[in-house]
DRENPA-3360 file (N, C-alpha, C; in nm, 2 decimals, always signed):
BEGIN
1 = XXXXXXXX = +7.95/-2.15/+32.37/+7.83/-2.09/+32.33/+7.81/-2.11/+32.18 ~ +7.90/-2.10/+32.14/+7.93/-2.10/+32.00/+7.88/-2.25/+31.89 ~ +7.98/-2.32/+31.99/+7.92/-2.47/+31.95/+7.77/-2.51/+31.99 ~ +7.72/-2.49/+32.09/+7.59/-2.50/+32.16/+7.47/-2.43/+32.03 ~ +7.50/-2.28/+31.96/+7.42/-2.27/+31.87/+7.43/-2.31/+31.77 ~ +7.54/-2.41/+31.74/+7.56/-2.50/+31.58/+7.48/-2.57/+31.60 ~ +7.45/-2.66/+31.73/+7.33/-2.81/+31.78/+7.27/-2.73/+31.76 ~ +7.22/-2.65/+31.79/+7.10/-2.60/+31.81/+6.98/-2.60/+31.67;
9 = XXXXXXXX = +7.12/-2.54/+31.59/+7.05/-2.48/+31.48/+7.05/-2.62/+31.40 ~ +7.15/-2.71/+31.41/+7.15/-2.84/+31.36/+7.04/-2.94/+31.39 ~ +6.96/-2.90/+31.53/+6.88/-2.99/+31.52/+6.90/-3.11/+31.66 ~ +7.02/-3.09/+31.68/+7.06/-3.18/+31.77/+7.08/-3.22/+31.93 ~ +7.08/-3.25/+32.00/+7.09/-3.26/+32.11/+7.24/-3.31/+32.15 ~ +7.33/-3.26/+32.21/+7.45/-3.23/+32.29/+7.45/-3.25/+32.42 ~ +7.52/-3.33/+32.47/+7.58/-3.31/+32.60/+7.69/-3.24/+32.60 ~ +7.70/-3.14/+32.70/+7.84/-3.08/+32.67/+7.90/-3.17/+32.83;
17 = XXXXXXXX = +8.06/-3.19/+32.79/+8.13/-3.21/+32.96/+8.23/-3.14/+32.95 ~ +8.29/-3.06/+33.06/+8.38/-2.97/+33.07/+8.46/-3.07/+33.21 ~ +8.55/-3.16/+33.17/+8.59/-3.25/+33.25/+8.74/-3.32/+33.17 ~ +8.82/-3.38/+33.26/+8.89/-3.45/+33.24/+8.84/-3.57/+33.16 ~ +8.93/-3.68/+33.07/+8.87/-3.80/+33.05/+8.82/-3.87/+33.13 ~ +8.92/-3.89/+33.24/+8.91/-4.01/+33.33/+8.78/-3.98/+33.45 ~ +8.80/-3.78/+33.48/+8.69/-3.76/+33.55/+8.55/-3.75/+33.54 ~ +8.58/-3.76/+33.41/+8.39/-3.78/+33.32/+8.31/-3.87/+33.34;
25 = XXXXXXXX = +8.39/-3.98/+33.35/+8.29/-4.12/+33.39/+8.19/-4.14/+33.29 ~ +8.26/-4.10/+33.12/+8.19/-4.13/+33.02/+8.15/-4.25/+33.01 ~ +7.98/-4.28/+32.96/+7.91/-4.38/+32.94/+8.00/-4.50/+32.85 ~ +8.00/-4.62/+32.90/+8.11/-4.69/+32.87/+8.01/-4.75/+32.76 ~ +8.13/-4.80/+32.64/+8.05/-4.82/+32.47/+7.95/-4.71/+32.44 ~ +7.97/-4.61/+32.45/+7.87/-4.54/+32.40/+7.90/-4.45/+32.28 ~ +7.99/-4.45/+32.25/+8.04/-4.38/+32.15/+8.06/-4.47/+32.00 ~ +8.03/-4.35/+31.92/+8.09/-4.43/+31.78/+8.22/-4.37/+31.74;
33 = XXXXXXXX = +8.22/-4.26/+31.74/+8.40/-4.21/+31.71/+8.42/-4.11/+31.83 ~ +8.59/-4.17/+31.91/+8.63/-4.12/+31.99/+8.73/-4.07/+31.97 ~ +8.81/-3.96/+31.93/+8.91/-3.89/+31.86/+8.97/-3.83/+31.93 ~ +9.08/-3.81/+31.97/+9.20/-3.72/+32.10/+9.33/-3.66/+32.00 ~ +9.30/-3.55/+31.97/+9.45/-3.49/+31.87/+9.51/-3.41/+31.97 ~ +9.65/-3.47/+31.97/+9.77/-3.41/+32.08/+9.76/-3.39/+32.17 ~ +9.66/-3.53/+32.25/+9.59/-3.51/+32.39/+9.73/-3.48/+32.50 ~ +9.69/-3.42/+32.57/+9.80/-3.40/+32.69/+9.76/-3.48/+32.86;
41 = XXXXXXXX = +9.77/-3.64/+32.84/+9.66/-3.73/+32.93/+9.82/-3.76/+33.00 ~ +9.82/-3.74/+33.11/+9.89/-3.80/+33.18/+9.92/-3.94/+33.24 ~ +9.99/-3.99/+33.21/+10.03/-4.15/+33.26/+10.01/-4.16/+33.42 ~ +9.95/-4.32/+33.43/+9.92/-4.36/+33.60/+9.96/-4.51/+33.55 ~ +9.99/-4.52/+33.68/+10.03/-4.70/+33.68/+9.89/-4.76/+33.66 ~ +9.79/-4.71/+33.66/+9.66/-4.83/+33.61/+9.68/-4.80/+33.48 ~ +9.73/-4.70/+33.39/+9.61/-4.65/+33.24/+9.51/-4.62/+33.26 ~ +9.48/-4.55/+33.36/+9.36/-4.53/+33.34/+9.30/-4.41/+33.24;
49 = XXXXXXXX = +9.35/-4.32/+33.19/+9.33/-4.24/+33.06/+9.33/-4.34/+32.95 ~ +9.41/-4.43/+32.92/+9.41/-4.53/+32.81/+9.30/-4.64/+32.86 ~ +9.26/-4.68/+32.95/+9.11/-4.76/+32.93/+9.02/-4.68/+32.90 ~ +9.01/-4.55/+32.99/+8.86/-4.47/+32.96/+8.87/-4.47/+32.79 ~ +9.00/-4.41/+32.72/+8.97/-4.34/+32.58/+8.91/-4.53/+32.53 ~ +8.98/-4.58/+32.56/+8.93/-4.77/+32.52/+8.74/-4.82/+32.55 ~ +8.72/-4.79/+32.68/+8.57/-4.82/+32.71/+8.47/-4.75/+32.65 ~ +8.53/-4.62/+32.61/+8.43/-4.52/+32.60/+8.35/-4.58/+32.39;
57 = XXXXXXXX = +8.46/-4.63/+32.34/+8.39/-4.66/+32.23/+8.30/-4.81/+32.22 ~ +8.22/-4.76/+32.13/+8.07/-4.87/+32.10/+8.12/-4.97/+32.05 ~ +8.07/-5.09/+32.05/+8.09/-5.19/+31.93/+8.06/-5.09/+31.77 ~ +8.18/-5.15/+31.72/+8.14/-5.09/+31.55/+8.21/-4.97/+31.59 ~ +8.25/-4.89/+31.62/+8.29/-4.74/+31.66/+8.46/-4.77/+31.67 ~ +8.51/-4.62/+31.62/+8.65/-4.61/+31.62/+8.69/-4.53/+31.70 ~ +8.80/-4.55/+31.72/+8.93/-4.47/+31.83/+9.05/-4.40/+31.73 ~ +9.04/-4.25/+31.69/+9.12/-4.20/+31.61/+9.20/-4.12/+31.71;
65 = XXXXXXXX = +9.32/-4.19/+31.75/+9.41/-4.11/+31.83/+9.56/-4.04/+31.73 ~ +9.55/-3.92/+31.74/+9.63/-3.81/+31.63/+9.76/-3.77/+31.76 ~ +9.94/-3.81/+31.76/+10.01/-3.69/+31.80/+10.11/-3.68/+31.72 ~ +10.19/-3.61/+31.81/+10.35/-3.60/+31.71/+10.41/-3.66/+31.78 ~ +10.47/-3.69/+31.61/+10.61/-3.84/+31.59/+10.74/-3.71/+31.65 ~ +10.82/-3.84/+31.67/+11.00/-3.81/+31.63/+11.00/-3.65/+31.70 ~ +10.95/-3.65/+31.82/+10.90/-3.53/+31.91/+11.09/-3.55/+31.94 ~ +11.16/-3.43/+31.96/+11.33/-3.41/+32.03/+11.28/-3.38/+32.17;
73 = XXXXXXXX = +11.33/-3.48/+32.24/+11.29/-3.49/+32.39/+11.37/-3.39/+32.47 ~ +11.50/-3.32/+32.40/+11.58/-3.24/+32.46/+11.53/-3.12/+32.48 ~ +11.48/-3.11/+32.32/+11.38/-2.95/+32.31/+11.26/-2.98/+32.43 ~ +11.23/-3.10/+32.47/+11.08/-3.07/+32.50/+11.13/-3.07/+32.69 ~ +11.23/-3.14/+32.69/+11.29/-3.08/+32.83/+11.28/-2.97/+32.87 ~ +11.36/-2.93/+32.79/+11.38/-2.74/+32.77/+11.29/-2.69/+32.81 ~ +11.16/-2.72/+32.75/+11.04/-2.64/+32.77/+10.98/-2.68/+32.87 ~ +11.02/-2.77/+32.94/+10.91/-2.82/+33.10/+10.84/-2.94/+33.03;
81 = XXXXXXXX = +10.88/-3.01/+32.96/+10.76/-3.11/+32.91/+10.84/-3.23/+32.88 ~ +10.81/-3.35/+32.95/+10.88/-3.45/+32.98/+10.76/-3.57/+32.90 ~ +10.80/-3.61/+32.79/+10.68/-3.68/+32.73/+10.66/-3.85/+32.77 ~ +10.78/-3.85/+32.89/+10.74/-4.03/+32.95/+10.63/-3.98/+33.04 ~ +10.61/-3.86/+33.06/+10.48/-3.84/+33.20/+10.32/-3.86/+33.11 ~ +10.33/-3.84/+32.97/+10.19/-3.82/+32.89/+10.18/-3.99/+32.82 ~ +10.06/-3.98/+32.79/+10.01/-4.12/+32.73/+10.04/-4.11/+32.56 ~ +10.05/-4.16/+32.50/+10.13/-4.24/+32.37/+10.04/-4.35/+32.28;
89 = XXXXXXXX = +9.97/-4.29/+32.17/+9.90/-4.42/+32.11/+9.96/-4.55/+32.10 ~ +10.10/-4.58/+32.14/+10.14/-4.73/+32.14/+10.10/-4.76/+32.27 ~ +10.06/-4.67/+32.37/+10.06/-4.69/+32.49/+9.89/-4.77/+32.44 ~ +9.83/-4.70/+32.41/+9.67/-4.75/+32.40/+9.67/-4.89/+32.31 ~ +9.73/-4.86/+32.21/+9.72/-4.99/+32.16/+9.79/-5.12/+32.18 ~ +9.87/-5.12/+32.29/+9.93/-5.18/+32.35/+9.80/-5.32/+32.47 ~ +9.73/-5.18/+32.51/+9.59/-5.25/+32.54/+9.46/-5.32/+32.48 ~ +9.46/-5.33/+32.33/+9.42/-5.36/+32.26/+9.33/-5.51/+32.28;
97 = XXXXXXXX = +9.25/-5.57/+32.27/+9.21/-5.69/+32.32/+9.16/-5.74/+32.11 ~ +9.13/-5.88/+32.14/+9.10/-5.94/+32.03/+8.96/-5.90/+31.95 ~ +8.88/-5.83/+31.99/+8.76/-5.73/+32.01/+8.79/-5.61/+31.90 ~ +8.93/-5.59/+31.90/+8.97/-5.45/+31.81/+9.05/-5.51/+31.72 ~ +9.07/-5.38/+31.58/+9.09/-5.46/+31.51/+9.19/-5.27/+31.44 ~ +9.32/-5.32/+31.44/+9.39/-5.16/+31.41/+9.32/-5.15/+31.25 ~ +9.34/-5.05/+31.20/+9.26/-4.94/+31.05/+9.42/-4.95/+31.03 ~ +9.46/-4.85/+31.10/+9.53/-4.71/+31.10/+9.68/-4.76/+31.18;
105 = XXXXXXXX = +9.79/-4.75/+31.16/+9.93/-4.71/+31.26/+10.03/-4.70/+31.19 ~ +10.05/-4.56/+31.16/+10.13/-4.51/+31.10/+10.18/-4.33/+31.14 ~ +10.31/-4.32/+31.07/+10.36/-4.20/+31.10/+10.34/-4.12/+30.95 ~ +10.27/-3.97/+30.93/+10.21/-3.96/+30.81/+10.28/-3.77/+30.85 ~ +10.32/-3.73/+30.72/+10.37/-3.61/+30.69/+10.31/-3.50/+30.77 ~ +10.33/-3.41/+30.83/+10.24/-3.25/+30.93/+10.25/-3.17/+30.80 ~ +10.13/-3.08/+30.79/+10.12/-3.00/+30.71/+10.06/-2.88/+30.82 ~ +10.17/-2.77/+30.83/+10.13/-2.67/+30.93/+10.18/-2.56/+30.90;
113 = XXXXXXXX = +10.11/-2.45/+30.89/+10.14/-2.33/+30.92/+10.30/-2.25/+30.93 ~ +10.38/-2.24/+30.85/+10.50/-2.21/+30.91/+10.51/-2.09/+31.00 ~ +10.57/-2.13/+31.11/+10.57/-2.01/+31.22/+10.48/-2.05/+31.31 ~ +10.37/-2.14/+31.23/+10.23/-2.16/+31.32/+10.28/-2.25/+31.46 ~ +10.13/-2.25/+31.56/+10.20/-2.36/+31.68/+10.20/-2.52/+31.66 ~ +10.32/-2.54/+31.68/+10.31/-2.70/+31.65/+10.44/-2.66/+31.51 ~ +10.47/-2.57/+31.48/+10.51/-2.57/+31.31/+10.61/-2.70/+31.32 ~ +10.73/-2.70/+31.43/+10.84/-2.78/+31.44/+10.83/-2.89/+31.46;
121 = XXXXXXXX = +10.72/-2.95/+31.46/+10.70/-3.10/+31.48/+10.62/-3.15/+31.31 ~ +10.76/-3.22/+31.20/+10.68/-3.22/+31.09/+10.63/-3.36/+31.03 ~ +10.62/-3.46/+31.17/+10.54/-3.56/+31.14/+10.45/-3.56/+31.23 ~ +10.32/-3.67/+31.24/+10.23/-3.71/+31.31/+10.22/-3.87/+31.34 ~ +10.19/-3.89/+31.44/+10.16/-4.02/+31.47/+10.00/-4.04/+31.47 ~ +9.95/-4.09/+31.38/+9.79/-4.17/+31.35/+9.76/-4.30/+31.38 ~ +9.67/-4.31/+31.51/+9.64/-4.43/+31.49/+9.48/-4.45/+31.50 ~ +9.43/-4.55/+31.44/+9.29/-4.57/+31.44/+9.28/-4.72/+31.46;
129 = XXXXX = +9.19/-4.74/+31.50/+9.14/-4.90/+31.56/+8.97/-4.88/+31.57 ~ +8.92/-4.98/+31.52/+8.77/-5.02/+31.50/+8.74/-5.10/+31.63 ~ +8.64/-5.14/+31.69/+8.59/-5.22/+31.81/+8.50/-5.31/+31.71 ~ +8.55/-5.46/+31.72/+8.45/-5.51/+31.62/+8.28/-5.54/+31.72 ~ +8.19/-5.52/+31.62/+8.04/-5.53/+31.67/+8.00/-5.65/+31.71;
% end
């Protein structure tokens, strides 16, 4: 509701989707920036999370995909979270066609909250890629 009266007051028109990526069936090239920070997308033998976040950007439009680097897979056992089952910006860019053109792929310092959630993970993985027009 909250976001809905920022458009509002902004002037703008919103679609809101309260959906999965893959279940969205977002308008393919329709986007100019498509951005996923510490998406939790689950891996399939198609990719199909990694083509939708791929289709969904315009010609000219970027794909800013933000997670955490140098994640300890022990700890994340521990907690129920197995990170070969989630999708991975090498995973996307891996798909990459001659069409794109990487910005961005690098591992860049976390600045967080001590105590905050996420504090223990103190890098990030950044990647960005352009769709050329």
């Amino acid at each position: 509701d909250r976001a809905a009266g920022h458009a509002r007051d902004a002037g703008v028109t919103v679609r809101w989707v309260h959906a999965g990526l893959v279940e969205a069936a977002l308008p393919a090239g329709s986007f100019d920036l498509v951005s996923a920070q510490y998406p939790a997308l689950p891996r399939t033998p198609d990719a199909a999370a990694e083509r939708a976040l791929l289709a969904a950007v315009a010609p000219g439009g970027v794909l800013l995909l933000v997670h955490h680097a140098g994640m300890d897979t022990r700890h994340a056992h521990d907690s129920g979270f197995d990170p070969a089952d989630y999708v991975w910006p090498a995973m996307v860019a891996s798909l990459l066609t001659d069409d794109w053109e990487v910005e961005v792929d690098e591992v860049r310092p976390r600045v967080a909250p001590e105590g905050g959630a996420g504090a223990h993970h103190t890098d990030d993985l950044v990647f960005r890629a352009r769709r050329r027009a």
